[in-house]
N, C-alpha and C positions, 0 to 999 in steps of 0.2 A: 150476393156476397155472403158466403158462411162466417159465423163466426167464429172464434179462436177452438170455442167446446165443440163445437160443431164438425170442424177440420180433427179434431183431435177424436170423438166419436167414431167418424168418417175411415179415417186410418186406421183408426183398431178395428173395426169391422171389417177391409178391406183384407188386412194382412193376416187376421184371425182364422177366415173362411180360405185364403190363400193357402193356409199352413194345414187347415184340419177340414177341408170342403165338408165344416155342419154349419149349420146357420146360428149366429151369435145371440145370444140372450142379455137381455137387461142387465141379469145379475153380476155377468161376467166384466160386462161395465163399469159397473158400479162399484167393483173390488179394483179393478186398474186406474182409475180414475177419480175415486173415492169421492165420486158424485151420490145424490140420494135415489133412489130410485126412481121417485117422482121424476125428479131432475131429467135422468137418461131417460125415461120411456116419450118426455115431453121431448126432446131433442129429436129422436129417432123417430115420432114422429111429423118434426118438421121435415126431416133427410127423405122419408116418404112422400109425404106433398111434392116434394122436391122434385122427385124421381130418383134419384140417388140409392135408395133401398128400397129393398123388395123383399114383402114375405114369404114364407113356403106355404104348400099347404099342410107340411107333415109337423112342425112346428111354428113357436109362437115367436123364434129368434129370427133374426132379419139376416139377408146377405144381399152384396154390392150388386146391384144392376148395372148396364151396358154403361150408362151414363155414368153412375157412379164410380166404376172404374175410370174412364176416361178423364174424370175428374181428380180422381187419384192423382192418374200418370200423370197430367198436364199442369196440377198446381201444389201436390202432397208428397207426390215419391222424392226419397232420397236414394239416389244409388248406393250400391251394397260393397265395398271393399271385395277385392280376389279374394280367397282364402288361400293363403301363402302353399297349399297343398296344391291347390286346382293351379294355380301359380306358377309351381314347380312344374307339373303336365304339360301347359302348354309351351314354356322356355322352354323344354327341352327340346321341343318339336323346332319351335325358330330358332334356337341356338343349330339346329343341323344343316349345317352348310351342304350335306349330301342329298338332303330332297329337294325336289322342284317346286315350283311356287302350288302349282295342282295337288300334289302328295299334303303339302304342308296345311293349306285348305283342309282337306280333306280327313287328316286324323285329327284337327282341331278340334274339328265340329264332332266329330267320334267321342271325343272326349267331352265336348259341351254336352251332348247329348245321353251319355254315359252319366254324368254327374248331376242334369239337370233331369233327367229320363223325361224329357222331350224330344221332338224330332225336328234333325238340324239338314237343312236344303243351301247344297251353290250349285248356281247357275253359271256357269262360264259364259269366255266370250261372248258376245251378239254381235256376229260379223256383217251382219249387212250395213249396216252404220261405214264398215272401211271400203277405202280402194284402194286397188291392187297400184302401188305404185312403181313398183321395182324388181326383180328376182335375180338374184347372184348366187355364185358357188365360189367357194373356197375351198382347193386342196387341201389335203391333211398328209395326206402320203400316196402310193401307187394305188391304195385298194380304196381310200377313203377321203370321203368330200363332204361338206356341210353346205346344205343349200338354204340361203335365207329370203324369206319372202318379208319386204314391207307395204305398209300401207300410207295411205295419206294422212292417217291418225296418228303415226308414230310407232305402230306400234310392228313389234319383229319376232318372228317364228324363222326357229333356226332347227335342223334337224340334218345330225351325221347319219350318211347309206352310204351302202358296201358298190363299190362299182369298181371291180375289180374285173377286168377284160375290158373296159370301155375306156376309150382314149379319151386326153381331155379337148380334143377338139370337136370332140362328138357330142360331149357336155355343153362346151359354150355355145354352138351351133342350135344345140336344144333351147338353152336360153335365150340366145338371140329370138327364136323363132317364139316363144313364148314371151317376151317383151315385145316384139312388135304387134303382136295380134293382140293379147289378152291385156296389155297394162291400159289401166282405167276403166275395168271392170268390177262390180262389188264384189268383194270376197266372196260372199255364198253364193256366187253365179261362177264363178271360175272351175269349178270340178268339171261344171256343163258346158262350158267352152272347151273347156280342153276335151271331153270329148267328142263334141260335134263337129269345133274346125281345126284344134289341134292333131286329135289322131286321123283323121283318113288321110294327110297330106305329111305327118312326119316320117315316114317310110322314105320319101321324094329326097330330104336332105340327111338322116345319117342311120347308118348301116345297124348297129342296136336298138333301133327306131323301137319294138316293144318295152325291152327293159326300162331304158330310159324313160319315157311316156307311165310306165307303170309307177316309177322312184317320184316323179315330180307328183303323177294325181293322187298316190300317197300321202308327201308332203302337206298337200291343199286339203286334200279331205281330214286332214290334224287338225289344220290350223282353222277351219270353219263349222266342223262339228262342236254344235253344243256339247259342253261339259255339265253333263246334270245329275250331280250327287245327291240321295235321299238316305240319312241316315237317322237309326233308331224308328223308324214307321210303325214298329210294332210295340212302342211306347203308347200309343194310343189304347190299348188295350188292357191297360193299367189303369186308367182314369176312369171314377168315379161315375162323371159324368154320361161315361159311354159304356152304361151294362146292356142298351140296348142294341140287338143283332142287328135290326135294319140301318139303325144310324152310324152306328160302328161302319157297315160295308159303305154305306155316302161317304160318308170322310175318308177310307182306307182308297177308294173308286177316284175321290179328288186328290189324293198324293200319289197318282201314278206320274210318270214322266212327263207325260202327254199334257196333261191337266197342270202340274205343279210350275209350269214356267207360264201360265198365267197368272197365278197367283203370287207368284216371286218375281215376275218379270223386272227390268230392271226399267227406272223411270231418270227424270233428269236432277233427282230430289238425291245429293250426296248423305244426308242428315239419315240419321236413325229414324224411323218411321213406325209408327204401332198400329197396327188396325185390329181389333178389338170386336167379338161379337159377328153381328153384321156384316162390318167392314172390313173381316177378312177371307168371305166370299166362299169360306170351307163350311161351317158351320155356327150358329148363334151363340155355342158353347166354346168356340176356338180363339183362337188368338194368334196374328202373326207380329214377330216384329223381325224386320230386315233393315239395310243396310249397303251398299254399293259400295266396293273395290275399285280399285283401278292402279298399276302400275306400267312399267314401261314396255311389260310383255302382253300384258290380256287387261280386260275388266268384266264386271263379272257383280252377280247380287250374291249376299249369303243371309240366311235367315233364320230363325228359329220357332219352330210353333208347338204352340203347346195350348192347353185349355186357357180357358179366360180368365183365371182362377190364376193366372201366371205369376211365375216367384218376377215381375217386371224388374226391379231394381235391382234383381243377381244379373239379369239377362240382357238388359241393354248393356250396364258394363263387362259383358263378357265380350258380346257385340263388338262394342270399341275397342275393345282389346283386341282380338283376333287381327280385326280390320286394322288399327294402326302399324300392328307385326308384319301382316303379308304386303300392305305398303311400305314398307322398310327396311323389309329382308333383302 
């Protein structure tokens, strides 16, 4: 257990090397805190013992180790107020009834990213989790229909096609024929159903048999492709941390598509999550913190990463912000 100078030491080191990544000196203590300098160097180096701080070798000032970040986040950080500016950016974005829950994600984080110059990741739906429970149309008029697919989770993908020349008995015959065979299959097996038992046999029951067969493996392949934005990735190239050319290309190599839904993947943990250092599987020098969505159309991780060195207290509450908005938009 630190004590009250210690926690307060702790903090200013943290947030110090945060804001100006050089490593803090005694003196600079010693003027905020208006300790002696015996005082602070005796502290600092209990925070050492500790493991809490670590020195450089290019100077004599200290900065937070793995741990001592962790300690930060988990018993010192106070969250940071929006700035009524950043504020404005993102209302405006959830105040527009004209984008979709995907768009509205997606310039959020533009914008988190943009103002924090870190790189912001979502990960949409993870459809193997649902099952296919249902598939219906609804007319709209002679050329246009909306087809919606549910699952056993609740959850609904709706999408207007042009099916202009096609009767609507051609459509429900489609549907029919795709409810009886494909419902109770996982989402992200249905594109392959439909093409291995649905098409060679929809020709048999109705006369548009490609069209049709095309509008519906359309639909599914929406509604089960991962959604995987990565924005700001060449914010890494900014940091301090990263002048080196080979470590640079590892972390640029781990934010590809492929790689980064591992590392965001979405788990059963709804809380803000920090992984730090180590623990967040890109590099010693990284920082992830994420976060899991969920509304009555998709769910979905969003994250934001940046070095270890992270402004943490602007960025969880941004976090919550974002995520409380596209939960209630």
């Amino acid at each position: 257990m630190l004590t009250n100078r210690q926690n307060e030491i702790l903090k200013l080191i943290v947030l110090e090397y945060i804001k100006l990544a050089k490593p803090v000196s005694s003196n600079l203590i010693c003027d905020r805190l208006k300790c002696s300098s015996a005082t602070v160097r005796s502290e600092m180096a209990v925070l050492e013992e500790l493991g809490l701080l670590e020195k450089t070798h290019t100077s004599s000032g200290r900065v937070p180790s793995e741990k001592g970040y962790r300690y930060y986040v988990d018993n010192l950080m106070k969250l940071k107020e929006i700035s009524a500016e950043d504020m404005l950016k993102l209302q405006l974005i959830f105040n527009n009834n004209q984008l979709e829950l995907s768009d509205c994600l997606k310039k959020s984080l533009e914008i988190v990213s943009d103002i924090t110059s870190y790189t912001s990741v979502v990960l949409g739906t993870k459809s193997h989790d649902n099952i296919l429970k249902e598939v219906d149309v609804v007319p709209l008029s002679d050329n246009l229909m909306t087809v919606i697919v549910i699952t056993d989770k609740g959850f609904v993908e709706h999408k207007t096609i042009d099916v202009n020349g096609i009767s609507l008995e051609e459509i429900k015959k489609t549907v029919n024929l795709i409810n009886n065979l494909i419902i109770g299959t996982p989402i992200d097996e249905v594109s392959s159903k439909l093409e291995f038992e649905i098409k060679p046999i929809i020709g048999n029951y109705v006369k548009e048999h490609e069209r049709l067969y095309n509008v519906f493996y359309s639909v599914f392949s929406n509604f089960t492709n991962k959604n995987v934005d990565i924005v700001g990735k060449k914010n890494i190239l900014k940091l301090p941390e990263f002048s080196n050319v080979e470590k640079v290309r590892s972390v640029m190599d781990k934010l590809d598509e492929q790689n980064i839904e591992n590392i965001v993947e979405k788990d059963n943990d709804n809380n803000i999550k920090i992984y730090i250092g180590k623990e967040s599987n890109i590099d010693d020098d990284m920082t992830v913190i994420k976060t899991n969505y969920k509304t009555d159309k998709e769910e979905g991780t969003i994250a934001i990463i940046g070095p270890k060195r992270m402004e943490y207290d602007r960025v969880v509450n941004l976090l919550e912000f974002i995520k409380d908005n596209i939960e209630n938009k």
